[in-house]
C-alpha positions in Angstrom: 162.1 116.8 202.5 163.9 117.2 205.2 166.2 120.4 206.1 169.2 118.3 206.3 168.0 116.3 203.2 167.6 119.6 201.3 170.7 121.3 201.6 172.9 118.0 201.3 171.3 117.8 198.0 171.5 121.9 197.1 175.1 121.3 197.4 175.4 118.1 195.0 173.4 120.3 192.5 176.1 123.7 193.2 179.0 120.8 192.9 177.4 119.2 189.8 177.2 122.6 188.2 180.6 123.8 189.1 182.3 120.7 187.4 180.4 120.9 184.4 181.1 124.6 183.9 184.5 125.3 184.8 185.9 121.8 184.7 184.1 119.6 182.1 186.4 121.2 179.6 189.6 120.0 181.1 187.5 116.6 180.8 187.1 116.5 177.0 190.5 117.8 176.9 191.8 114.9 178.0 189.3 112.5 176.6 190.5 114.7 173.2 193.9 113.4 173.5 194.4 110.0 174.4 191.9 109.2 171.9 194.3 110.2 169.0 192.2 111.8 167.3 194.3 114.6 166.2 196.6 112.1 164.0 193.2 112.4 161.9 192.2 115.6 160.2 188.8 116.2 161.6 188.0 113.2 163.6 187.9 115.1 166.6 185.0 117.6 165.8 182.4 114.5 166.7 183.9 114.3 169.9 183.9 117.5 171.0 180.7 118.4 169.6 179.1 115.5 171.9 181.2 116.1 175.0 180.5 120.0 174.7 177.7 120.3 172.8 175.3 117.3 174.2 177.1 116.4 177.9 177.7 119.6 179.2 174.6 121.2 178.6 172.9 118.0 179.7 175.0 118.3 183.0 174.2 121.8 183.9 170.7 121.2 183.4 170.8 118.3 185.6 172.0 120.2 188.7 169.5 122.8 187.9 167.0 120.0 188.0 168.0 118.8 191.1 167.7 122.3 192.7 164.2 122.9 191.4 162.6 119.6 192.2 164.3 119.8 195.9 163.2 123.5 196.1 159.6 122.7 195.3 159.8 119.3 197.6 160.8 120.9 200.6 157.9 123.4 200.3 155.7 120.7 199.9 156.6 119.6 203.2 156.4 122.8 204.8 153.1 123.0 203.6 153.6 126.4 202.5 151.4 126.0 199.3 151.7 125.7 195.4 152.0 129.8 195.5 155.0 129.3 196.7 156.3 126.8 194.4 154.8 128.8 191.1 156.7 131.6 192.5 159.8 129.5 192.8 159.4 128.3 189.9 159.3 131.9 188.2 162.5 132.8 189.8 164.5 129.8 188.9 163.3 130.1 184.9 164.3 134.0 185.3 167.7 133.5 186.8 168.6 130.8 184.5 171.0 132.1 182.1 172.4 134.2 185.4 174.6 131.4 186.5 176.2 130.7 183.6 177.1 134.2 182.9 179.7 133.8 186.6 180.4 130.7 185.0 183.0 132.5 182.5 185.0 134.1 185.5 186.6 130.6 185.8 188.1 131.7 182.2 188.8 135.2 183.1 186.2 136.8 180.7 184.1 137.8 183.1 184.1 141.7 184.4 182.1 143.5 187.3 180.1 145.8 185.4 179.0 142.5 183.1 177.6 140.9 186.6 176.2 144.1 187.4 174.2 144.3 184.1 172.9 141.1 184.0 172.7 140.5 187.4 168.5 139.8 187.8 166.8 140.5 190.6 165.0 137.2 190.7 168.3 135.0 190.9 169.2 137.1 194.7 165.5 136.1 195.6 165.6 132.7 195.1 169.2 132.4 196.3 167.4 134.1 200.0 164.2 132.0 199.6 166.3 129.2 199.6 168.6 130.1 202.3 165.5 130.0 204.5 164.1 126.8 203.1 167.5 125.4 204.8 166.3 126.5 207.9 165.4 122.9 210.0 161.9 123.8 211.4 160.5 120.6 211.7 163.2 120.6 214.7 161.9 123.1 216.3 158.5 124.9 217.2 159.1 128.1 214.3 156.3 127.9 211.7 157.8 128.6 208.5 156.7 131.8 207.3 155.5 133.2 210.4 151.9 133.4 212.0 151.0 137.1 212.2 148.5 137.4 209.4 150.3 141.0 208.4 153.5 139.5 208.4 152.7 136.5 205.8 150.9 139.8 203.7 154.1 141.5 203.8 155.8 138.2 202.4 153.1 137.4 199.8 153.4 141.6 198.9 157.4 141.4 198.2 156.7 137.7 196.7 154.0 138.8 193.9 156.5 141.8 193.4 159.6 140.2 193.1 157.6 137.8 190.3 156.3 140.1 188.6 160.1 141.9 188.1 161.0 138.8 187.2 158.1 138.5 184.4 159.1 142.2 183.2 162.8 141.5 183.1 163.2 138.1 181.7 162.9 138.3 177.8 162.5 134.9 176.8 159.1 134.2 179.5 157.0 135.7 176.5 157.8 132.8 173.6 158.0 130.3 176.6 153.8 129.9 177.1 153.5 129.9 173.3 155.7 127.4 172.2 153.8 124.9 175.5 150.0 126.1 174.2 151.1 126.5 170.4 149.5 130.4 170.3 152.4 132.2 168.7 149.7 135.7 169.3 150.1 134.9 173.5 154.1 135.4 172.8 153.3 139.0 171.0 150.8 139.9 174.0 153.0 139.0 176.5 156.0 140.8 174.9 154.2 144.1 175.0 153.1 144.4 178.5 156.6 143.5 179.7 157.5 147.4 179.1 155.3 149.1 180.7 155.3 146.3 183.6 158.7 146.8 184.4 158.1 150.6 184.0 155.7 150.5 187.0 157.6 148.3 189.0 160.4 150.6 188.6 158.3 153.4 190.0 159.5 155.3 186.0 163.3 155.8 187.3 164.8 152.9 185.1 167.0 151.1 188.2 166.8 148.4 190.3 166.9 150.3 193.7 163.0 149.3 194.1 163.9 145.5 193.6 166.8 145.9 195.7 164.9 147.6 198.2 161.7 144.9 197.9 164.2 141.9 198.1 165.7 143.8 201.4 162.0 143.7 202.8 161.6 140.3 201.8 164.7 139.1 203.7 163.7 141.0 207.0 160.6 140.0 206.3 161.4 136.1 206.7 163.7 136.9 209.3 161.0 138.4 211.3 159.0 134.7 211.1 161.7 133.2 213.3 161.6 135.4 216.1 158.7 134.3 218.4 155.0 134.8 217.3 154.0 134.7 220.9 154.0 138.9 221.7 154.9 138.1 225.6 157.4 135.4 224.8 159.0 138.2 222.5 159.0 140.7 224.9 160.8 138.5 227.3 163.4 137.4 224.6 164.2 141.0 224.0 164.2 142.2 227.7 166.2 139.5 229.0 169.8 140.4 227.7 169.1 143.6 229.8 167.9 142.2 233.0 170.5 141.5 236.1 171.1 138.2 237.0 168.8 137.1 240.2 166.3 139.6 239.1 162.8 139.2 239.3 160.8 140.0 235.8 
């Protein structure tokens, strides 16, 4: 998928989701009252329960859809892997419930310290993986994710982290594997390592300033794979802004 191709579509899925949350219920509303059903004691429960309870659910998963196969298609294309698309995939299933939490600013029940609380870790690292998956390198000579064999360690290293936060953090990852494989014992084993995960991720201080400060890496980190790989062209990149016009390098 192209660059173009993938963010076009990243904003039909933000657009999809924004109606469905904030103004799907102005929707029903309306559908609510030129049907007439309020002449009729309790005639209009059906259609609210279908519009709210069937539609917009059905709606917000749809966008979410959309972002997830486009996420994992534009990889693809990069040829960056299917590491890279498990770890996507991670992400996306741990910052689901995120979104829908900034949803309920749109009716003023939303408050800072709620977004600060529930705020995961995994939801600002997809949102900068795909910021640089927006990146159009097939127009230019920039391998995605860089060449330098430390540099793509350093990436993997604040990858493997950032998913394994997300493991630790996100309690409903334990019941997902056993309700797929039908072992309810893999739910329970999975359940108790997320504690003491998250408690070494951590480094034992309860806070997110090691995420924060892993995601951080992570950005510079990618940013670092779109400066030149070649050491001398680099050099001459940086030097040049310095150098008097006419001047011989």
């Amino acid at each position: 998928m192209f660059a173009g191709r993938y963010l076009w579509w990243m904003l039909i899925a933000v657009a999809v989701f924004l109606f469905f949350s904030m103004c799907f219920d102005y929707v029903t509303w309306a559908i609510v009252a030129m049907s007439g059903c309020a002449e009729v004691a309790g005639s209009c429960g059906p259609i609210v329960l279908a519009m709210s309870g069937a539609m917009k659910p059905a709606g917000m998963g749809l966008a979410s859809l959309i972002m997830v196969v486009c996420t994992v298609a534009r990889l693809r294309y990069l040829k960056a892997g299917w590491a890279w698309a498990a770890v996507a995939l991670l992400w996306f299933y741990a910052s689901a419930g995120f979104p829908g939490i900034l949803a309920a600013g749109w009716t003023g029940m939303l408050r800072p310290e709620m977004v600060a609380e529930s705020l995961p870790a995994a939801f600002l690292f997809i949102n900068v993986l795909c910021a640089y998956l927006a990146i159009p390198f097939e127009e230019g000579r920039t391998v995605p994710f860089g060449e330098w064999l430390w540099l793509k360690g350093l990436l993997w290293f604040c990858a493997a982290y950032g998913a394994l936060t997300a493991l630790a953090q996100t309690p409903g990852f334990a019941a997902a594997p056993a309700r797929l494989i039908g072992m309810p014992w893999i739910a329970s084993s999975i359940a108790g390592l997320q504690a003491p995960l998250e408690n070494a991720l951590d480094l034992g201080t309860g806070s997110m300033v090691p995420a924060y400060t892993v995601l951080g890496l992570f950005a510079a980190s990618l940013a670092a794979t779109l400066l030149p790989q070649d050491l001398a062209l680099l050099r001459e990149r940086l030097i040049e802004p310095f150098m008097p016009r006419g001047s011989r390098r």
